[in-house]
N, C-alpha and C positions, 0 to 999 in steps of 0.2 A: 130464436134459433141461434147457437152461437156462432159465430164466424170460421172460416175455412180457413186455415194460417195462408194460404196460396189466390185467398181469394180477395182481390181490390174491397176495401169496404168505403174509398171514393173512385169512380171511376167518370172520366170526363173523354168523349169521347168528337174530336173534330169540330169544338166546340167555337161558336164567332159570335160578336157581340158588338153591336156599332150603336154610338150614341149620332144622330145627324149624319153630319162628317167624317166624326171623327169612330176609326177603327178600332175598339179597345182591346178585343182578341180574335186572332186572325188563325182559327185550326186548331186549337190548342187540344192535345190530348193530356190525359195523366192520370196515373194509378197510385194509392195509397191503400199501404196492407195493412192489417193489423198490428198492435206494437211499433209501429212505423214511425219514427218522427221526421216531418219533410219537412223542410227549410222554401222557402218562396223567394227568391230574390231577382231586383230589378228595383231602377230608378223612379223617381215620380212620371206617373203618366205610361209606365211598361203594363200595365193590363193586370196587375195581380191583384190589384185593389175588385177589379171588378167580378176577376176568377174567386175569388175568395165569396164574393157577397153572392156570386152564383151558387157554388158549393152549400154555401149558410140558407138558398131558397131565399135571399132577397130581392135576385134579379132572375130573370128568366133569359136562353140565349136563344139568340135569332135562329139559330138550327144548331144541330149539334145534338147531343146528349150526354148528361150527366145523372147516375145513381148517387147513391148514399145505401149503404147497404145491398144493395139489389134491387132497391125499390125509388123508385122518379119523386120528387116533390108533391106532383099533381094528384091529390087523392091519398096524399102519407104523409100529411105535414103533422098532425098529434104524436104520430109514430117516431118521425125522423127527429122533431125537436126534441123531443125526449131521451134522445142518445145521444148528443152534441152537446158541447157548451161553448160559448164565447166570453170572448174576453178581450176587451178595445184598449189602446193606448190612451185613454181617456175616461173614465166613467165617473159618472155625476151621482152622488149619493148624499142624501139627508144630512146634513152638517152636525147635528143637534141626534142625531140616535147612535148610541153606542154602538162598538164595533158587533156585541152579542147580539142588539135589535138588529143591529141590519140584517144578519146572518139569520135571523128568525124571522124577520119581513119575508127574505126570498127564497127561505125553504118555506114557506107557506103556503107559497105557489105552484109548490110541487106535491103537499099535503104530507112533508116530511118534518119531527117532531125532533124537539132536544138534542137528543141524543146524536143526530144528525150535526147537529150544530157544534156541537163538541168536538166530533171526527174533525169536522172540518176547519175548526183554530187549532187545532191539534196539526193536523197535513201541513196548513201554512203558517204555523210557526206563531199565532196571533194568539196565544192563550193571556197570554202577559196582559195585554190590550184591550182583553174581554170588557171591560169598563168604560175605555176612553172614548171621547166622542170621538167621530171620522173628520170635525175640523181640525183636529191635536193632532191627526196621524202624521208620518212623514212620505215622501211620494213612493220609497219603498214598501213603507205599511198600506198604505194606499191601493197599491198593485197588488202585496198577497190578500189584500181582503176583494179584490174585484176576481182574481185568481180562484179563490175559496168559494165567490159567487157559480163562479162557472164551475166548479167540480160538486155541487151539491145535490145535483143530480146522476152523480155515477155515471158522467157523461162517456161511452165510448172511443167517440172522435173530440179532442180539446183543438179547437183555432183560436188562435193567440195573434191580434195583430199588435204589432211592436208593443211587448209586452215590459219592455225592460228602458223605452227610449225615456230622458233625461233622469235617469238614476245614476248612481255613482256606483263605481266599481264591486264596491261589497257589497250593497242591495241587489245590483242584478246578477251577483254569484249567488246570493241566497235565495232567488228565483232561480236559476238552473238548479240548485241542490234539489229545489222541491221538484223540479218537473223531472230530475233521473228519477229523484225517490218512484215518482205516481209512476212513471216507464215500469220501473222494475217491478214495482208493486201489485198493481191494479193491471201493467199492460195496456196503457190508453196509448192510443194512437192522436198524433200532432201536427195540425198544420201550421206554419209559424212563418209569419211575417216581418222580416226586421233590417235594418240597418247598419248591424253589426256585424262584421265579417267572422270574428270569433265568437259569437252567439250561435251563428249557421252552423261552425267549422266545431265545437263543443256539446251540442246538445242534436245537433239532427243525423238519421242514418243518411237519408236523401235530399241532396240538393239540386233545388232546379230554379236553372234563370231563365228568368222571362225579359223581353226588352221589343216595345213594340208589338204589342200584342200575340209574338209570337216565345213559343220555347226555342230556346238556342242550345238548351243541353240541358241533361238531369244523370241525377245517377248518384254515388257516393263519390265523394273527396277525390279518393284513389282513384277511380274510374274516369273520371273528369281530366285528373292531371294524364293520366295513361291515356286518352282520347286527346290530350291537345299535343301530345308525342316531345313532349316537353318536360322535364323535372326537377332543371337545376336551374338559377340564373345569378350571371355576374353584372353587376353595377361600378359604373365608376364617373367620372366627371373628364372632360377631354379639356386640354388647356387655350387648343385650338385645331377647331374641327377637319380646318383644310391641309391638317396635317397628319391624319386619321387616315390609314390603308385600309384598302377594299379587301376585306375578309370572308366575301360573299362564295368563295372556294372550300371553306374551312366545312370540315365533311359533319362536323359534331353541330353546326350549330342551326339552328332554327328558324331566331328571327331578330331583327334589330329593331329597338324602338328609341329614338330620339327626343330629349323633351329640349328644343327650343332655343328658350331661355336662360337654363341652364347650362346647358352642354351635357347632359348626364344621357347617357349610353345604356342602357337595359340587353341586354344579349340572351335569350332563350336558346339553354344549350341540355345538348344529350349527358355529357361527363363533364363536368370541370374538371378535373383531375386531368383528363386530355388535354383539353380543349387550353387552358392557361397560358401553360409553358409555351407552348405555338402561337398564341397572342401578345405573349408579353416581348418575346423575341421580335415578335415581326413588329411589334409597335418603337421597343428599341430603334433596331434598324431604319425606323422611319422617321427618329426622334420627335416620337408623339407622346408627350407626357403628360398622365394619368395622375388625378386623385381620387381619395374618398374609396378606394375598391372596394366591395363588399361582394361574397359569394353565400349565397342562400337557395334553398327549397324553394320551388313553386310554392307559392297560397292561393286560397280562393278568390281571394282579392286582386292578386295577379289575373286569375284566369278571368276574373269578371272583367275588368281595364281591358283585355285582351278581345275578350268577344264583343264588347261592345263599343268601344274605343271612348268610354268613359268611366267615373266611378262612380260606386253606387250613390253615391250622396249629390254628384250630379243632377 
């Protein structure tokens, strides 16, 4: 049956999961439509590891409920794997069989022939390669041949955990090239796990952070920064802080975060363009002198520091 553009084809509903003690997800709901690509993001130990491997039917959750099409794990796992693929930050393959064998070992397992196997160096860019063994590959070549593993089944839903971590800038743009291509292409829908803030902010429609087993926000880009009522911010460095006026009046501005050890000032404001002139005057008059200024766009990465009061790599 094909899918209903309006209808979740992941849908998790008030889902919790405790190992012993410890709390992995605490409620979590979340929807995934078709064509959809959602971004997962959260520090080590924020529960996504475990929502993920719930989604994938490798963990079950203590209450809760999660589909995959419409239909539970329990009783549809031939059905449900068969329209999924995964794909780890890591996968171990045969040193010694070329990149074609591999590609014919695990389309084999699907009872899919050549031909198949051609589409698929062909998608991820590994025709060149078709010879070399998988110890020659480089950790780019690596990733689109574990990539190419997971799309050999015309998989639906692709989960990608950190599919791109310790590559170098133009192998993991050449992994985003392929995963627009499959979007626009094929229409696969994405759940993706990663570390990189402009990974999230470049290839997915929805993002959502998780921190502590719980969701703290999801949504698009847009939507997130219009929700934290915030969209500008100025930075600067204070020379000395006890000489810094209280600005807590100034009608534009949001919020103040202070780092410390530097003296460096982050200011969450409505307008800069307002907001400036009225700062830089009152800091004048208070002769509180300023370096390093910088005015810029909210990022993702902002709003994550924000909602959790750390960063992702924390």
């Amino acid at each position: 049956m094909p899918e209903v553009k309006d209808q979740p084809i992941v849908k998790a509903v008030n889902v919790f999961k405790a190992f012993k003690d410890v709390k992995a997800l605490s409620g979590v709901d979340l929807e995934i439509f078709p064509s959809e690509f959602t971004a997962l993001l959260g520090p080590n130990g924020a529960g996504k590891t475990t929502l993920v491997e719930i989604i994938e039917g490798i963990q079950f959750p203590d209450s809760g409920e999660i589909t995959l099409f419409g239909k539970h794990w329990n009783g549809n796992k031939d059905e449900l794997y068969r329209q999924i693929g995964l794909s780890f930050q890591e996968t171990k393959f045969e040193d010694k069989l070329s990149v074609a064998e591999t590609l014919k070992l695990f389309a084999s397992f699907y009872g899919l022939d050549k031909s198949r196997v051609d589409e698929i160096m062909n998608i991820v860019n590994l025709e060149e390669k078709r010879k070399a063994y998988v110890v020659n590959l480089s950790g780019g070549q690596r990733q689109k041949l574990a990539l190419g593993i997971a799309l050999l089944n015309s998989p639906k839903l692709l989960i990608l955990d950190e599919p791109t971590t310790g590559l170098d800038p133009t192998a993991r743009r050449e992994i985003w090239a392929i995963l627009h291509a499959l979007k626009k292409n094929q229409g696969t829908s994405m759940i993706l796990t990663t570390h990189y803030m402009e990974e999230a902010e470049n290839l997915c429609d929805k993002i959502v952070i998780i921190d502590k087993g719980k969701v703290l926000a999801k949504g698009t880009l847009e939507q997130l920064i219009s929700d934290s009522n915030t969209s500008e911010i100025i930075q600067f460095k204070v020379a000395d802080r006890n000489l810094f006026p209280d600005i807590s009046n100034f009608s534009d501005l949001r919020e103040i975060q202070w780092e410390e050890t530097t003296n460096l000032v982050t200011l969450h404001v409505a307008n800069t363009s307002a907001f400036l002139p009225e700062l830089i005057t009152r800091l004048n008059n208070e002769g509180c002198k300023i370096s390093e200024l910088r005015c810029r766009y909210v990022t993702l990465d902002d709003l994550f520091i924000r909602m959790t009061g750390r960063k992702l790599t924390d």
